[in-house]
N, C-alpha and C positions, 0 to 999 in steps of 0.2 A: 537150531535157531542161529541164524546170521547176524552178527552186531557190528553194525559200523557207525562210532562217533567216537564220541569224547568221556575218557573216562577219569577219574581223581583218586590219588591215594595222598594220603596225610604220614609225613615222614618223621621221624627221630630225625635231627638237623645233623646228626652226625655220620646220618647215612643218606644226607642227601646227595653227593656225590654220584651214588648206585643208585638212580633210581631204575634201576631194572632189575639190580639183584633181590633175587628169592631165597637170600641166601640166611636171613634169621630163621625164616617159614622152614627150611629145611633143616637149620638146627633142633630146634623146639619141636618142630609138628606144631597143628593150629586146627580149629576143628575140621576143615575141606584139604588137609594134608598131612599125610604120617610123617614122620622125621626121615629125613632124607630122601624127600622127594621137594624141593623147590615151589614154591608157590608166589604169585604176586596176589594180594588182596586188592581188588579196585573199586571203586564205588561209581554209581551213574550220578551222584551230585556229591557240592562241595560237601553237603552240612553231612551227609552220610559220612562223607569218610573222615570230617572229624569226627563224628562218633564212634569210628571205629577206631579209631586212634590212640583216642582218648576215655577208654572205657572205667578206669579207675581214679576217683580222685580229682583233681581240680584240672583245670585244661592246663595243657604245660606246653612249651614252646616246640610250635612244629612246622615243619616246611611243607607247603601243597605241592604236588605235582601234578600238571594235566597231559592225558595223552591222547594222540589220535589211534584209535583202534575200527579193525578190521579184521572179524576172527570169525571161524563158528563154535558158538557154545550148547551146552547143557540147559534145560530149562526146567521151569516146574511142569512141564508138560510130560516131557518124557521120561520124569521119575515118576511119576502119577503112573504111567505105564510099567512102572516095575515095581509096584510099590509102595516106592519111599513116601513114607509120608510126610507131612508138614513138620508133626509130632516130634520122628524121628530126626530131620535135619534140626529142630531148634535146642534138641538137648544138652540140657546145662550139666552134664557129667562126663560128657566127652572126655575131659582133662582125667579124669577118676576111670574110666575103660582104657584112655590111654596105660596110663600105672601098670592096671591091674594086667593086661588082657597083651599091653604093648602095641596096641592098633584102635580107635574108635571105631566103630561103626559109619559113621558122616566118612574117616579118614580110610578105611575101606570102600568105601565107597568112592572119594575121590580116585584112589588108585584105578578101580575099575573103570570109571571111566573115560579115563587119560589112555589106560588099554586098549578102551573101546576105538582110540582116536579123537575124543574130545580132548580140545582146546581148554575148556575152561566152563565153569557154572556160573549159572546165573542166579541166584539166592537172595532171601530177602537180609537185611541186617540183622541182627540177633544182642547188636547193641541196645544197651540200656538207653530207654525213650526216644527207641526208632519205631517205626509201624511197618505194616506190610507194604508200603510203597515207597520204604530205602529200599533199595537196592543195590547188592553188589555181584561185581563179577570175577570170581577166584580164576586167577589161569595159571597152568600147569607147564603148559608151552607156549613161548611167544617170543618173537624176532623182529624185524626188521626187512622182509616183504611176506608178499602171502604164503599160503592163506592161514598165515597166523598174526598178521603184522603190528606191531605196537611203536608208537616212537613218543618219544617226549616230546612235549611243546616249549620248548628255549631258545626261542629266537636270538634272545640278546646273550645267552651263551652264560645264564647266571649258577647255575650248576655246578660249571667248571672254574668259577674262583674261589 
């Protein structure tokens, strides 16, 4: 799938600086990535990605970021074709097969298909009091021209004070 627009990620204000680095996602692992493989989480609207943000606990202070994106991704289409199912991507034990196993299942799966040459997945949110039309899109690789290209929207350069 082809996606080109606008996408949103809700930051910790003390990494708004990086809004490109993947670099907590590659610490921890996150359910669409093993630990040490990079990830950006992005969402297709604002309110998505504060909820994904903000998933424990009362909203706490966060920085939006908006970007223009132009990638191709992963969809539910062509994990239906291998698969995966709904089931399997919303599972709430990912963090517990992490542990145990060292790899979830979702985070196996993201590897294979950043192997395959996908960009990034397209998924629904799995945030608390989201429905099947958040959406977000996890990507694995992304830059600054095609055909992976991602750029921040900062006109007035507020990032870098």
């Amino acid at each position: 799938m082809h996606y080109k627009g606008k996408l949103y990620r809700a930051l910790n204000p003390l990494y708004a600086r990086e809004p490109f680095s993947g670099r907590g996602a590659e610490l921890y692992g996150g359910r669409f990535n093993p630990k040490g493989m990079p990830a950006l989480y992005t969402s297709l609207t604002i309110m998505t990605a504060l909820s994904e943000a903000n998933q424990a606990g009362s909203l706490q202070p966060t920085t939006l970021v908006s970007y223009d994106a132009d990638f191709e991704t992963c969809d539910q289409n062509l994990l239906e074709k291998h698969r995966i199912t709904p089931q399997a991507l919303s599972n709430t034990t990912w963090r517990d097969e992490m542990s145990l196993r060292g790899e979830a299942l979702t985070q196996q799966l993201a590897r294979d298909l950043k192997n395959a040459g996908f960009h990034g997945l397209v998924v629904r949110s799995f945030a608390p009091g989201t429905t099947d039309a958040d959406l977000n899109i996890v990507l694995w690789i992304w830059g600054t021209s095609l055909p992976n290209r991602l750029s921040v929207i900062d006109d007035e350069r507020r990032l870098s004070r």
